[in-house]
N, CA, C and O atoms as a Tripos MOL2 file, in Angstrom:
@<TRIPOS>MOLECULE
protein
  304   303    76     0     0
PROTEIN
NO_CHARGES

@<TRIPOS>ATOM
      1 N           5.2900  -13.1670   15.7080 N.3       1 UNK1
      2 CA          5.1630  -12.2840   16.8390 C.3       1 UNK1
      3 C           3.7730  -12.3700   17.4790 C.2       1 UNK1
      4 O           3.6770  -12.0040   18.6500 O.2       1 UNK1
      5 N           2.6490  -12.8300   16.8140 N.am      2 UNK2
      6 CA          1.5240  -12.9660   17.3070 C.3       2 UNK2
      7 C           0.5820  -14.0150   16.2470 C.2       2 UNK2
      8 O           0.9160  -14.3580   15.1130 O.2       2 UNK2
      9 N          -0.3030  -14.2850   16.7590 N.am      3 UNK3
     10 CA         -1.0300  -15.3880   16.1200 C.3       3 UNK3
     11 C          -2.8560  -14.7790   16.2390 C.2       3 UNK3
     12 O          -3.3690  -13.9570   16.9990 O.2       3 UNK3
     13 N          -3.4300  -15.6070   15.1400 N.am      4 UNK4
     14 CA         -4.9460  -14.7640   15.4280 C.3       4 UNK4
     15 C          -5.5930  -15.8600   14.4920 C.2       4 UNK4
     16 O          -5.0830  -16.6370   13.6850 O.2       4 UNK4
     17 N          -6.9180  -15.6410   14.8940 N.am      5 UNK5
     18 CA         -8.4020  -16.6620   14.0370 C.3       5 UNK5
     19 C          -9.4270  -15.4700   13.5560 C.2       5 UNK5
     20 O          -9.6080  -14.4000   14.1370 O.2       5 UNK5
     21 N          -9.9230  -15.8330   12.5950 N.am      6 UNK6
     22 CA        -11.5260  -14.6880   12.5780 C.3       6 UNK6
     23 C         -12.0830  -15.3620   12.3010 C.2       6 UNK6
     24 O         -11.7320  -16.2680   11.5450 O.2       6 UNK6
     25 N         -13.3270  -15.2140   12.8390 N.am      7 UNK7
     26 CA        -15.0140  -15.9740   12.5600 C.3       7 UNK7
     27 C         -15.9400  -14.5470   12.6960 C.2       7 UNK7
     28 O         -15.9070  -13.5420   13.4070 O.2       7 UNK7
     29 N         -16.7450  -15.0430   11.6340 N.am      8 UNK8
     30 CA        -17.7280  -14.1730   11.6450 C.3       8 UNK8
     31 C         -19.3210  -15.1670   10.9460 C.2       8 UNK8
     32 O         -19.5270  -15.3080    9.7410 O.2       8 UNK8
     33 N         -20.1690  -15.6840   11.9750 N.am      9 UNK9
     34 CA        -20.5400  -16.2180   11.5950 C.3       9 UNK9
     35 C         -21.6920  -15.6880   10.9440 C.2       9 UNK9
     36 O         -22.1070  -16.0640    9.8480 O.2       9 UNK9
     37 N         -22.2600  -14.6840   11.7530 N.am     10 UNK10
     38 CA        -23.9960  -13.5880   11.6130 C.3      10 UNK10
     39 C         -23.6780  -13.3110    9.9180 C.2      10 UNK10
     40 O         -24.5880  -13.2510    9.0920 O.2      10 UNK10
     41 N         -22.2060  -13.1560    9.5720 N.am     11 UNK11
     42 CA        -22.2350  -12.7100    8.0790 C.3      11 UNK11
     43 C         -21.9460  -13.8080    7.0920 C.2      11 UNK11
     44 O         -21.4260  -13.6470    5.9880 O.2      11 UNK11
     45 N         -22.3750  -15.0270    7.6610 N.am     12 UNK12
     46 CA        -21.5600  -16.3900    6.7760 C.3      12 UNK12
     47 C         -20.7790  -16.7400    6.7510 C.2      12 UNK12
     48 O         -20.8060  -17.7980    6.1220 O.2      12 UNK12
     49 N         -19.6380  -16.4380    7.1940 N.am     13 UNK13
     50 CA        -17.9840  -16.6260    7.1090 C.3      13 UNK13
     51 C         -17.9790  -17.4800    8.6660 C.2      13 UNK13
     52 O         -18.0830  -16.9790    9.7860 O.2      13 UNK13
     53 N         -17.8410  -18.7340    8.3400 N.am     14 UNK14
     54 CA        -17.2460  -19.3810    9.0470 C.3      14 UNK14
     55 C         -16.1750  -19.3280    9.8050 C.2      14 UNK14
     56 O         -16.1860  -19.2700   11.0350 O.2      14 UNK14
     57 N         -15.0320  -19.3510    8.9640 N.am     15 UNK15
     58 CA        -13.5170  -18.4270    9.1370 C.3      15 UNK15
     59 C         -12.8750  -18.1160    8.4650 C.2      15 UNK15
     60 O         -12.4140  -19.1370    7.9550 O.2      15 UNK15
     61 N         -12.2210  -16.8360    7.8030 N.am     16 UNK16
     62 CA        -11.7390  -16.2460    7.1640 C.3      16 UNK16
     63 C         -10.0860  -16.9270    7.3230 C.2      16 UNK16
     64 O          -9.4410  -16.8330    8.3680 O.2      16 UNK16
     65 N          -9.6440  -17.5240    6.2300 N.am     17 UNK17
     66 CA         -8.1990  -18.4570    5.9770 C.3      17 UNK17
     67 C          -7.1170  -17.1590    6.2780 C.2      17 UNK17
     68 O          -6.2250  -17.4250    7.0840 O.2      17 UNK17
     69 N          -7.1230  -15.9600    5.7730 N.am     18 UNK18
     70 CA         -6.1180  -14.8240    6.2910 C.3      18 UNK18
     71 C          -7.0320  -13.3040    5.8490 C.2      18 UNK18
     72 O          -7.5360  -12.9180    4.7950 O.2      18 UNK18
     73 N          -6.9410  -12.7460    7.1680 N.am     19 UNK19
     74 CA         -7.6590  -11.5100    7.3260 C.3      19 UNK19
     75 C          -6.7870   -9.9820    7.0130 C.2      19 UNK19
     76 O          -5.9720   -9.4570    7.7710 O.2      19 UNK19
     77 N          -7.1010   -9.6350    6.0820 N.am     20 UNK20
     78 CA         -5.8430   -8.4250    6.0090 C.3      20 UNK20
     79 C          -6.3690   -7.3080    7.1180 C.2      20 UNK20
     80 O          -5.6920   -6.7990    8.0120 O.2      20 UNK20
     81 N          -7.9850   -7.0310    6.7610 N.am     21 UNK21
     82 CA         -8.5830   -6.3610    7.6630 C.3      21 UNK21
     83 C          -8.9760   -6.3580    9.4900 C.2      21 UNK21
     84 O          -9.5780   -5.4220   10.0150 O.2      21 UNK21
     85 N          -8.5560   -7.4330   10.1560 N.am     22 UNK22
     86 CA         -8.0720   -7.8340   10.8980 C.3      22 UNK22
     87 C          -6.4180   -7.4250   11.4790 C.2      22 UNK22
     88 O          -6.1850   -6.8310   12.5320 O.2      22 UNK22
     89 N          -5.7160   -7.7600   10.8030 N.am     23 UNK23
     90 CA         -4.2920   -7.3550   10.5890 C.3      23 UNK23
     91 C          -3.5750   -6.1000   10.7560 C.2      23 UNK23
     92 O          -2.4170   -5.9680   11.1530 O.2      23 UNK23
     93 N          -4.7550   -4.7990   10.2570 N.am     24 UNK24
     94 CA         -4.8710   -3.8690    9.9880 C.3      24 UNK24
     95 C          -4.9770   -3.7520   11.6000 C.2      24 UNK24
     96 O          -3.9350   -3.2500   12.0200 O.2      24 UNK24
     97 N          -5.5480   -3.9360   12.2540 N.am     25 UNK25
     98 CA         -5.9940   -3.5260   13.7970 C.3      25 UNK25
     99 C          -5.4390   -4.1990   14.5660 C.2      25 UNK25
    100 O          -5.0750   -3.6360   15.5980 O.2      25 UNK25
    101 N          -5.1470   -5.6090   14.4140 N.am     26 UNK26
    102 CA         -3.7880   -6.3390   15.6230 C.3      26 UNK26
    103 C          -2.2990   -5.8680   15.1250 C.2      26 UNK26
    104 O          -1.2730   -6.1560   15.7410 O.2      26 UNK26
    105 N          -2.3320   -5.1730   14.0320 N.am     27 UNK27
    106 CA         -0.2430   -4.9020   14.4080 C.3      27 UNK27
    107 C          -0.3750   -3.3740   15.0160 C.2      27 UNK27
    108 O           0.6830   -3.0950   15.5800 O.2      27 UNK27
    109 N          -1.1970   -2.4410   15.0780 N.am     28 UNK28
    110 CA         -0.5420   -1.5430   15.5740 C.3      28 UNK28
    111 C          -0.8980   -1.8530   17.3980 C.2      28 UNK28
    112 O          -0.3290   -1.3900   18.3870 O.2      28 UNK28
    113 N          -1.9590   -2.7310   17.3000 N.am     29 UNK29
    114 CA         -1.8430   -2.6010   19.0900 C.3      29 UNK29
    115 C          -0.9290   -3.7250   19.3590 C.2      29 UNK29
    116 O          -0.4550   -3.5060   20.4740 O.2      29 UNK29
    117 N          -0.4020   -4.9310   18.8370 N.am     30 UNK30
    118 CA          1.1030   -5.7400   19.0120 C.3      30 UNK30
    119 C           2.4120   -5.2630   18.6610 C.2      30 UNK30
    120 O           3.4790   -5.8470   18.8480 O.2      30 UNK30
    121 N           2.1380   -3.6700   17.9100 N.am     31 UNK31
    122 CA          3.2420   -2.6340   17.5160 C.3      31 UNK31
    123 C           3.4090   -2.0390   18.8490 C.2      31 UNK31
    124 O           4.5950   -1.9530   19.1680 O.2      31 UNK31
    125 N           2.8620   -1.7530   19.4210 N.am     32 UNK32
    126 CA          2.4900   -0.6680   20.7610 C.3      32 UNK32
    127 C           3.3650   -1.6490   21.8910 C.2      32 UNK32
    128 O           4.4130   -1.3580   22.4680 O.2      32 UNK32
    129 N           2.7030   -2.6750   21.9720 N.am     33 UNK33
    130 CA          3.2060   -3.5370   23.7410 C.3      33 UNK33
    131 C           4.3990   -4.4040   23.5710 C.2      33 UNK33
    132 O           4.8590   -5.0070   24.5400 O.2      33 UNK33
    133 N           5.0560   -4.5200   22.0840 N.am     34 UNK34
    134 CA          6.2240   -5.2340   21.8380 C.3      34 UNK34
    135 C           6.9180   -3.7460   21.3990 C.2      34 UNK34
    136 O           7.9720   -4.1690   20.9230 O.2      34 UNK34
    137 N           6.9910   -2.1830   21.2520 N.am     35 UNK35
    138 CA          7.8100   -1.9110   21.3270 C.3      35 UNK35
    139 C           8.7450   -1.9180   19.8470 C.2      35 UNK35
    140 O           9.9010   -1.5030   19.7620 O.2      35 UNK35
    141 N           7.9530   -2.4830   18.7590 N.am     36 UNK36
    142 CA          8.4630   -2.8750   17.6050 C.3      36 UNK36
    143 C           7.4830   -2.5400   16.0940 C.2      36 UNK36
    144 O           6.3870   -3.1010   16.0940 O.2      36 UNK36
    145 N           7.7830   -1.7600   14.9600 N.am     37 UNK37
    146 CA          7.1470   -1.8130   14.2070 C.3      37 UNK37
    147 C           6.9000   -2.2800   13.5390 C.2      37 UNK37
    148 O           5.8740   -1.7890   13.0680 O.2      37 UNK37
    149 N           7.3950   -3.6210   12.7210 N.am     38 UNK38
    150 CA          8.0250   -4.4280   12.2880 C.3      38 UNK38
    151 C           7.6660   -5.8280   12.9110 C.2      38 UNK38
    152 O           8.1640   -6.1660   13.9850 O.2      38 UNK38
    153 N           6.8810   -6.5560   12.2880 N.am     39 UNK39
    154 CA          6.0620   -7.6000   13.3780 C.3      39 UNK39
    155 C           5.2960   -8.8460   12.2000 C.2      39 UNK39
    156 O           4.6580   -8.3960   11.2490 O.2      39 UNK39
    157 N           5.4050  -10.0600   12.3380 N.am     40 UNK40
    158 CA          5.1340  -11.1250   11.7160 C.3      40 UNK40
    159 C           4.2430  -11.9790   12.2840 C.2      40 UNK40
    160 O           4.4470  -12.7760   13.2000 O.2      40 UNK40
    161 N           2.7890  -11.6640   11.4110 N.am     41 UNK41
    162 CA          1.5340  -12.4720   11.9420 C.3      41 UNK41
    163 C           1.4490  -13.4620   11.5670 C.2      41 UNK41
    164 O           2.2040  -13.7150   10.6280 O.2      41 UNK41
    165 N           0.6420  -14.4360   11.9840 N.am     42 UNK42
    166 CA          0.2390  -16.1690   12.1040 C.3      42 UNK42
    167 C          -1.1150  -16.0830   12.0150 C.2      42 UNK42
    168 O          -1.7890  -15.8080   13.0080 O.2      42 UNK42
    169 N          -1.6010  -16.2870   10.9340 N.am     43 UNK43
    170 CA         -3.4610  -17.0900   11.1270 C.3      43 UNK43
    171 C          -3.6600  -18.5610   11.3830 C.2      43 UNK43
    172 O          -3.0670  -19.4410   10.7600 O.2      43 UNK43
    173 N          -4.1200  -18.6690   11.8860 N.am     44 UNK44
    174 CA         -4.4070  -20.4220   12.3470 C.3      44 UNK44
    175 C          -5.3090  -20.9210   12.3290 C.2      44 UNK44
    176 O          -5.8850  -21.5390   13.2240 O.2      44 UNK44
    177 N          -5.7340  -20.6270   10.7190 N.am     45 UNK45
    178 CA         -7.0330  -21.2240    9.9360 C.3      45 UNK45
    179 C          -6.5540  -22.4410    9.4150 C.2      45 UNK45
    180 O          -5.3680  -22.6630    9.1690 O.2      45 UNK45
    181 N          -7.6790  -23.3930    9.2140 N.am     46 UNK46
    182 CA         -7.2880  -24.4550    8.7770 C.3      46 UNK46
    183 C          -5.7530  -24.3920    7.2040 C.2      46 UNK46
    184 O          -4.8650  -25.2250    7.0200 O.2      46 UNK46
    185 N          -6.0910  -22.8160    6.2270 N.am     47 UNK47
    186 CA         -5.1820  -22.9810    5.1130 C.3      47 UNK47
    187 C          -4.3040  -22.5450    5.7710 C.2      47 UNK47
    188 O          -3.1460  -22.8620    5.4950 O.2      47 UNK47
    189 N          -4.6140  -21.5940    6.9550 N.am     48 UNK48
    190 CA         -3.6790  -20.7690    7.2800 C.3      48 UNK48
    191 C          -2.4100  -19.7980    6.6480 C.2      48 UNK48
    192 O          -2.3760  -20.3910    5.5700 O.2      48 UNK48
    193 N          -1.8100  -19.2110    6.5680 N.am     49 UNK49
    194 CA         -1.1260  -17.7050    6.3670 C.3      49 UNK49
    195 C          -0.3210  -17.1040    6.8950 C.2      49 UNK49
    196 O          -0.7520  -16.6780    7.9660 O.2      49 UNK49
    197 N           0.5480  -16.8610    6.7270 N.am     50 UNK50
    198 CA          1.5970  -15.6920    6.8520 C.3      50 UNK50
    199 C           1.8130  -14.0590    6.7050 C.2      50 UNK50
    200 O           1.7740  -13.7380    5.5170 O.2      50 UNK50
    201 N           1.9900  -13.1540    7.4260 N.am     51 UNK51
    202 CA          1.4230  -12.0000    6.9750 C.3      51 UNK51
    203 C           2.6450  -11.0650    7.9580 C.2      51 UNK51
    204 O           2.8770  -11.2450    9.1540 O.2      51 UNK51
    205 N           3.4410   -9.8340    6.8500 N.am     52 UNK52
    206 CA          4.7800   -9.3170    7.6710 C.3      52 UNK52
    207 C           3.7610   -7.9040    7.4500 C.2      52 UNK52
    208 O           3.2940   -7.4680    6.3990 O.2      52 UNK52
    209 N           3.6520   -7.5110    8.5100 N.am     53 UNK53
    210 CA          3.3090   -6.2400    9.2100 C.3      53 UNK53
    211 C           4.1700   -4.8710    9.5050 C.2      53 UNK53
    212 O           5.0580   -4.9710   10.3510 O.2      53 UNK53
    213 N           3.9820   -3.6740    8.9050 N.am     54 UNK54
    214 CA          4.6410   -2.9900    9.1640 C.3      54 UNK54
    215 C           3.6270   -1.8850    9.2330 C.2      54 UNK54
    216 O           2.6600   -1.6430    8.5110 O.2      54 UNK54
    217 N           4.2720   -1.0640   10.6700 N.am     55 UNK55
    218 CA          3.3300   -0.1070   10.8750 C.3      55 UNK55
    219 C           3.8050    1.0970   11.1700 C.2      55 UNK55
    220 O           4.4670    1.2540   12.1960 O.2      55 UNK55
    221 N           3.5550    2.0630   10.3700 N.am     56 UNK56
    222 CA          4.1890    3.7370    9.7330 C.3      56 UNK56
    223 C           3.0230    4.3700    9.9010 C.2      56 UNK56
    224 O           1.9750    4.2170    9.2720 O.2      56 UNK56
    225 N           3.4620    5.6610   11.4880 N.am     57 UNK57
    226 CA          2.5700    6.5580   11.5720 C.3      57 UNK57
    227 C           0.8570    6.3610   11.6290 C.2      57 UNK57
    228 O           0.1330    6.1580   12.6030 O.2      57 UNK57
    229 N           0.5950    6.4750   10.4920 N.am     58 UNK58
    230 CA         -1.1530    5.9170   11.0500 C.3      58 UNK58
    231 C          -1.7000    5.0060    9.6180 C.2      58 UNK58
    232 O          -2.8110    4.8430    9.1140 O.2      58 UNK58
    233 N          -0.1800    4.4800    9.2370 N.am     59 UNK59
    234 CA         -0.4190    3.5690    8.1390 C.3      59 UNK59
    235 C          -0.0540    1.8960    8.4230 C.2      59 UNK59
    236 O           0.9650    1.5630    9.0290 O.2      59 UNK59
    237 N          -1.0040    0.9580    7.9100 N.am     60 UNK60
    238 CA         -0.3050   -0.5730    8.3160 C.3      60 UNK60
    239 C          -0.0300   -1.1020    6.9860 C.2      60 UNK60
    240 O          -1.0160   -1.5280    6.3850 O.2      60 UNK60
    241 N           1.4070   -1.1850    6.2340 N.am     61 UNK61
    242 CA          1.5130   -2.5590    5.2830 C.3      61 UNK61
    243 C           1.4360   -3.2280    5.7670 C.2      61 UNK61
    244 O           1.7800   -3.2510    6.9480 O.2      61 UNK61
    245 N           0.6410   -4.7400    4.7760 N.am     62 UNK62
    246 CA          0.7780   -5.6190    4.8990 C.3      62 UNK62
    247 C           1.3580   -7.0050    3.5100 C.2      62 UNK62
    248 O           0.9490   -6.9950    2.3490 O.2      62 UNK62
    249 N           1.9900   -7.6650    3.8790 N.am     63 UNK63
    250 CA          3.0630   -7.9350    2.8780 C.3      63 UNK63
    251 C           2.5540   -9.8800    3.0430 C.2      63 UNK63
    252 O           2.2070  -10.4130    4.0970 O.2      63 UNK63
    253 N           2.6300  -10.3430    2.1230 N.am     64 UNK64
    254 CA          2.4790  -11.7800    2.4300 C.3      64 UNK64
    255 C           2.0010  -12.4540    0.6280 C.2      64 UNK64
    256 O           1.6240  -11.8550   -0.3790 O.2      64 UNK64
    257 N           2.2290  -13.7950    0.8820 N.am     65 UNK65
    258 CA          1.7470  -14.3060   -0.9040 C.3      65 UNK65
    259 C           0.1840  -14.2980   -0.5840 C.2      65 UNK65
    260 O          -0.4330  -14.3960    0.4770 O.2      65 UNK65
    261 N          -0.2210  -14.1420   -1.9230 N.am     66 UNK66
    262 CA         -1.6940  -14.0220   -2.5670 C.3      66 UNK66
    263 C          -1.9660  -15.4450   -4.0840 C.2      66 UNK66
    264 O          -1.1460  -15.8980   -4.8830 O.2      66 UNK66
    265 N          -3.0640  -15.6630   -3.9490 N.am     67 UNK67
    266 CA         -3.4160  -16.2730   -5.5300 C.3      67 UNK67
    267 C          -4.4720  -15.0630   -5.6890 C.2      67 UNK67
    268 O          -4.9680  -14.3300   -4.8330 O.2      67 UNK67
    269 N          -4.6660  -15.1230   -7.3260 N.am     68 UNK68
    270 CA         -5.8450  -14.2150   -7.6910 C.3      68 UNK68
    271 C          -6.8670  -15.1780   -7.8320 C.2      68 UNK68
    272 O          -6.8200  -16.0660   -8.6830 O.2      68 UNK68
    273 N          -8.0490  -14.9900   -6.7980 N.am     69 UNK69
    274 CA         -9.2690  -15.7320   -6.7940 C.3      69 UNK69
    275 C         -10.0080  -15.5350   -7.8770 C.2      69 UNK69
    276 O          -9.9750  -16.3140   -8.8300 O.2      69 UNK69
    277 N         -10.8220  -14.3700   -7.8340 N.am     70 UNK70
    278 CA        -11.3620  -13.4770   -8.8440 C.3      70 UNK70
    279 C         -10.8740  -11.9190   -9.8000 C.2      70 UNK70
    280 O         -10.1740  -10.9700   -9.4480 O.2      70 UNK70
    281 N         -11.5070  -12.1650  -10.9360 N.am     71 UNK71
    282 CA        -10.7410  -10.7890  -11.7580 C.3      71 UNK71
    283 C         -12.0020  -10.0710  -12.1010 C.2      71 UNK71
    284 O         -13.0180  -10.6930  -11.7920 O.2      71 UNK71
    285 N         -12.1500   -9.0970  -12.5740 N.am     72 UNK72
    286 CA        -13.4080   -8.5780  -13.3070 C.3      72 UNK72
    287 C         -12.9150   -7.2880  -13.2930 C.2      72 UNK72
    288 O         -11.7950   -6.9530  -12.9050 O.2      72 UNK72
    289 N         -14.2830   -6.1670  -13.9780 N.am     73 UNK73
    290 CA        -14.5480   -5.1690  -14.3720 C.3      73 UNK73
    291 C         -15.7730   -4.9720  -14.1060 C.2      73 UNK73
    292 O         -16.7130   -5.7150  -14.3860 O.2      73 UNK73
    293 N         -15.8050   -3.7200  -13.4260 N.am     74 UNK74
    294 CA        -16.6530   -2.5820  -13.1980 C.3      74 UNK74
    295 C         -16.8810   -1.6260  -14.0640 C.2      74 UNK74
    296 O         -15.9640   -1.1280  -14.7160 O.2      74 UNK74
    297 N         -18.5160   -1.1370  -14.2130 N.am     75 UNK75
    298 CA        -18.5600    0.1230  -15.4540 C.3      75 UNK75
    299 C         -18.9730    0.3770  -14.6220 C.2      75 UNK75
    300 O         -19.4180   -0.3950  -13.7730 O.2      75 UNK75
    301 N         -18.9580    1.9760  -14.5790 N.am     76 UNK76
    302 CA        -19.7950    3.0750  -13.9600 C.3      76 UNK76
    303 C         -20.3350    4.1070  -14.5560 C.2      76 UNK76
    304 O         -20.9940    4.9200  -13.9080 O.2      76 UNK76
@<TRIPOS>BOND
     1     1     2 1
     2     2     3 1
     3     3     4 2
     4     3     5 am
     5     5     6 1
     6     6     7 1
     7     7     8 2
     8     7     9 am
     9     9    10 1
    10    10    11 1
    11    11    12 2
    12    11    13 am
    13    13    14 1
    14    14    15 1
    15    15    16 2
    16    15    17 am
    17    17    18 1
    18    18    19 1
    19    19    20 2
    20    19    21 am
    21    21    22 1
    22    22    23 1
    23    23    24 2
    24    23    25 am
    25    25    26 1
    26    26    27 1
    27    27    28 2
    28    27    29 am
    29    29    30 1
    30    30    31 1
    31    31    32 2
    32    31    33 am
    33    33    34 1
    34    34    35 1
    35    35    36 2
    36    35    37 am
    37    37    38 1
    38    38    39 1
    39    39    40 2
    40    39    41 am
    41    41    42 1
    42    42    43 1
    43    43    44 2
    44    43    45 am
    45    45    46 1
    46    46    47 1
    47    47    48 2
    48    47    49 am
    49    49    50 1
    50    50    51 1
    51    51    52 2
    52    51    53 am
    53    53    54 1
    54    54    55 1
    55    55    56 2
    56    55    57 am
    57    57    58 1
    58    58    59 1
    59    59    60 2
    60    59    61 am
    61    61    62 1
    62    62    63 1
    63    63    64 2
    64    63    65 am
    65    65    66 1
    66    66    67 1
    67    67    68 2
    68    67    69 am
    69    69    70 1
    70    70    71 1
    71    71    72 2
    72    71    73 am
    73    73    74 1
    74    74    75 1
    75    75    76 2
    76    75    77 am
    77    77    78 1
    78    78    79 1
    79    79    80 2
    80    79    81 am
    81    81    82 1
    82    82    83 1
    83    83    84 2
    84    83    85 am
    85    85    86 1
    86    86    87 1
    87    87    88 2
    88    87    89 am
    89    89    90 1
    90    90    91 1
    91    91    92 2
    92    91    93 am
    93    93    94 1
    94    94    95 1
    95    95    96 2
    96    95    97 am
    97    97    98 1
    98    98    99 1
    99    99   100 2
   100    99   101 am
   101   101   102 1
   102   102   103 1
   103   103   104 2
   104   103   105 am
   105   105   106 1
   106   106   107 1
   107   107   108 2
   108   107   109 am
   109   109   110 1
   110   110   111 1
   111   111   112 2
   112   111   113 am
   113   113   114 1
   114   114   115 1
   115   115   116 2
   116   115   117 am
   117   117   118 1
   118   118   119 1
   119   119   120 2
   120   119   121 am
   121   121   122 1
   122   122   123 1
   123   123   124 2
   124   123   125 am
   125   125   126 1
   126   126   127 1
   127   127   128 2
   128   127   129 am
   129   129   130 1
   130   130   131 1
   131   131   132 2
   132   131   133 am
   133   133   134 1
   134   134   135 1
   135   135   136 2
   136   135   137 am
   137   137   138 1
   138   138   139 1
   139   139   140 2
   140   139   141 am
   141   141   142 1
   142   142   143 1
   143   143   144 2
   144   143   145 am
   145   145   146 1
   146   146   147 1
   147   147   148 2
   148   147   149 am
   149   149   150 1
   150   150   151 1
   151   151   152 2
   152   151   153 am
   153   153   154 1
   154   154   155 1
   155   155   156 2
   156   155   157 am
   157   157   158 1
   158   158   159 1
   159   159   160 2
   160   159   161 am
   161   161   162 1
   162   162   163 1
   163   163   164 2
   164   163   165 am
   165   165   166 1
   166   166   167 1
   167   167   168 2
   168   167   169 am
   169   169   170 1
   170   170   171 1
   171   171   172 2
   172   171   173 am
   173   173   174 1
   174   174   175 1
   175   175   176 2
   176   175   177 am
   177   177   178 1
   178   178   179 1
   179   179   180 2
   180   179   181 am
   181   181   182 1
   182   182   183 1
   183   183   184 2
   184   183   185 am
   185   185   186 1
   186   186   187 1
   187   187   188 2
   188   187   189 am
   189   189   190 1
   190   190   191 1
   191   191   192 2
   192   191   193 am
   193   193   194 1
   194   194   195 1
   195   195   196 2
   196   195   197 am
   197   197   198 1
   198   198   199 1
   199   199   200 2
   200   199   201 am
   201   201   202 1
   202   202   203 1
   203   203   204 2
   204   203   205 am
   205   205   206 1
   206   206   207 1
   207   207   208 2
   208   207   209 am
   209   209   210 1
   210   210   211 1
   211   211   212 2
   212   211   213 am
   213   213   214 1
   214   214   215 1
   215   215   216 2
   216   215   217 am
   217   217   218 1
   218   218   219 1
   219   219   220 2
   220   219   221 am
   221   221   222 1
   222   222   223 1
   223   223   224 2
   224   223   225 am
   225   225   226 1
   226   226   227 1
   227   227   228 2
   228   227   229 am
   229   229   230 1
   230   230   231 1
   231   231   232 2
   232   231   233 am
   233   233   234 1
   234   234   235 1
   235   235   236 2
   236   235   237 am
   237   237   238 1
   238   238   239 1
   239   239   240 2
   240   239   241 am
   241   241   242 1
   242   242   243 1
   243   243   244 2
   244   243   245 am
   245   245   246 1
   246   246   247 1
   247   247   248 2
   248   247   249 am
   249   249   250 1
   250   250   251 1
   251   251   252 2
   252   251   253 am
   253   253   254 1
   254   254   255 1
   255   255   256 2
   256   255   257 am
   257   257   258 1
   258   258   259 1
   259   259   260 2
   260   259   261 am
   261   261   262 1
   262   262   263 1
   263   263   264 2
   264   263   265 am
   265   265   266 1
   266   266   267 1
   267   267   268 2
   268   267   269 am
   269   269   270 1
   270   270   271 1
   271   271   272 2
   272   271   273 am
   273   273   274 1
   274   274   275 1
   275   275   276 2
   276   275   277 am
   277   277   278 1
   278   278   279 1
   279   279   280 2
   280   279   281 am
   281   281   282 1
   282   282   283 1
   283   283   284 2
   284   283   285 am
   285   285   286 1
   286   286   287 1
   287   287   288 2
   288   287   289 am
   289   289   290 1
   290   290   291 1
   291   291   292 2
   292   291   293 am
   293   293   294 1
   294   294   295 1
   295   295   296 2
   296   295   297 am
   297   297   298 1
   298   298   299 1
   299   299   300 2
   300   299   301 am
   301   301   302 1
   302   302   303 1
   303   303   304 2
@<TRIPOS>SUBSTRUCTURE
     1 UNK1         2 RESIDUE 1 A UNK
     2 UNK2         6 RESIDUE 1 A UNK
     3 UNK3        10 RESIDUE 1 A UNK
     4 UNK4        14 RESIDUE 1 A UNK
     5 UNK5        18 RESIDUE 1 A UNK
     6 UNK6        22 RESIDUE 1 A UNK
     7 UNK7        26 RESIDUE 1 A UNK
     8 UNK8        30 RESIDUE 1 A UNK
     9 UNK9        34 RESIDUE 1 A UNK
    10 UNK10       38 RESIDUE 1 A UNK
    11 UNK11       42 RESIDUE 1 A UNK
    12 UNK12       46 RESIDUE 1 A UNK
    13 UNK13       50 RESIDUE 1 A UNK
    14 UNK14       54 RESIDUE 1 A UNK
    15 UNK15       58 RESIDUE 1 A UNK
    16 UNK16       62 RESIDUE 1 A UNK
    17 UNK17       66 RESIDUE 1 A UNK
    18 UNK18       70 RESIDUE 1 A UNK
    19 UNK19       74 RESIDUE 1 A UNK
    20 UNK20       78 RESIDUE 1 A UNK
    21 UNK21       82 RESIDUE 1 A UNK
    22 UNK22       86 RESIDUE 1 A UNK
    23 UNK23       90 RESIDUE 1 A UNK
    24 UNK24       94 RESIDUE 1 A UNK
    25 UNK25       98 RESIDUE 1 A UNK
    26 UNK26      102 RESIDUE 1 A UNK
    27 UNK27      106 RESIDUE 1 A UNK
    28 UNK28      110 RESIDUE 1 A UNK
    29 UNK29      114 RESIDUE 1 A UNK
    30 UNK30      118 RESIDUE 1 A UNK
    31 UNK31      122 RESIDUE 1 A UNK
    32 UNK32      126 RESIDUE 1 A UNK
    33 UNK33      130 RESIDUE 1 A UNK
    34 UNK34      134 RESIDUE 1 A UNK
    35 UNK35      138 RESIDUE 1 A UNK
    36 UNK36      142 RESIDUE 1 A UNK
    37 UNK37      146 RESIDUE 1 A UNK
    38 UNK38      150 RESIDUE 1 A UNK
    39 UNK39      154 RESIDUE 1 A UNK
    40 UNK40      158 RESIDUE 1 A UNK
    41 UNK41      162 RESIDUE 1 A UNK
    42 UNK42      166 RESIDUE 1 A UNK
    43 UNK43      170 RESIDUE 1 A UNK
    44 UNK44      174 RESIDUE 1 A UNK
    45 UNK45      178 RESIDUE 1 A UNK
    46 UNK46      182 RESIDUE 1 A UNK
    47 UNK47      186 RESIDUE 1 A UNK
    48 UNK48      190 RESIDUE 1 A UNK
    49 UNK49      194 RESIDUE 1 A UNK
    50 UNK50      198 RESIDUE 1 A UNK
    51 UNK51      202 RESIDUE 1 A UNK
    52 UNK52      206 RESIDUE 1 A UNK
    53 UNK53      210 RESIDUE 1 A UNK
    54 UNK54      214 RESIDUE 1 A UNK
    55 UNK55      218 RESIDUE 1 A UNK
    56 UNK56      222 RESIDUE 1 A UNK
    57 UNK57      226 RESIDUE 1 A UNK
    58 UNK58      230 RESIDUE 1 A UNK
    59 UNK59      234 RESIDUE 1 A UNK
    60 UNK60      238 RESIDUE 1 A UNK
    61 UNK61      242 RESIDUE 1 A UNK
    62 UNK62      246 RESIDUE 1 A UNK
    63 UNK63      250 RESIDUE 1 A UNK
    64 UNK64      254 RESIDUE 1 A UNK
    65 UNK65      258 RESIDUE 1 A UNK
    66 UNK66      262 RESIDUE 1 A UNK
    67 UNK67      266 RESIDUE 1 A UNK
    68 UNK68      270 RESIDUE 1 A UNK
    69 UNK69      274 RESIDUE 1 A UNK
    70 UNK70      278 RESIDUE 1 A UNK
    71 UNK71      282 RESIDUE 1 A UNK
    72 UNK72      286 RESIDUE 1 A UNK
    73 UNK73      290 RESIDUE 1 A UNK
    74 UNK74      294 RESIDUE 1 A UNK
    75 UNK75      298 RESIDUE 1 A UNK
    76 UNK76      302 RESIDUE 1 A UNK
């Protein structure tokens, strides 16, 4: 339903391969002008990504495969 890139370079990130936080802010305004809540994003980073969008009230899932990069533990 829509397609997107992120660069952020001032913070090092060249381009981010799939942005959830991004995602978070293009489905409810591609929720809004398509009329649809329910909406399937495209990143078009070189690994590029898949990402099914659903947007409830003033909440956005986002649904798509993951690998686990990193694991750890925090003490506080």
């Amino acid at each position: 339903d829509f397609v997107s890139r992120f660069f952020a370079p001032y913070c090092g990130i060249d381009e981010d391969p799939v942005t959830g936080s991004a995602h978070c802010m293009l489905a409810p305004f591609w929720a809004a002008r398509l009329g649809r809540s329910q909406l399937r994003a495209r990143q078009l980073s070189r690994r590029g990504g898949e990402v099914e969008c659903t947007v409830r009230d003033w909440r956005v899932l986002l649904e798509g495969r993951a690998v686990t990069f990193l694991e750890g533990w925090i003490t506080i």
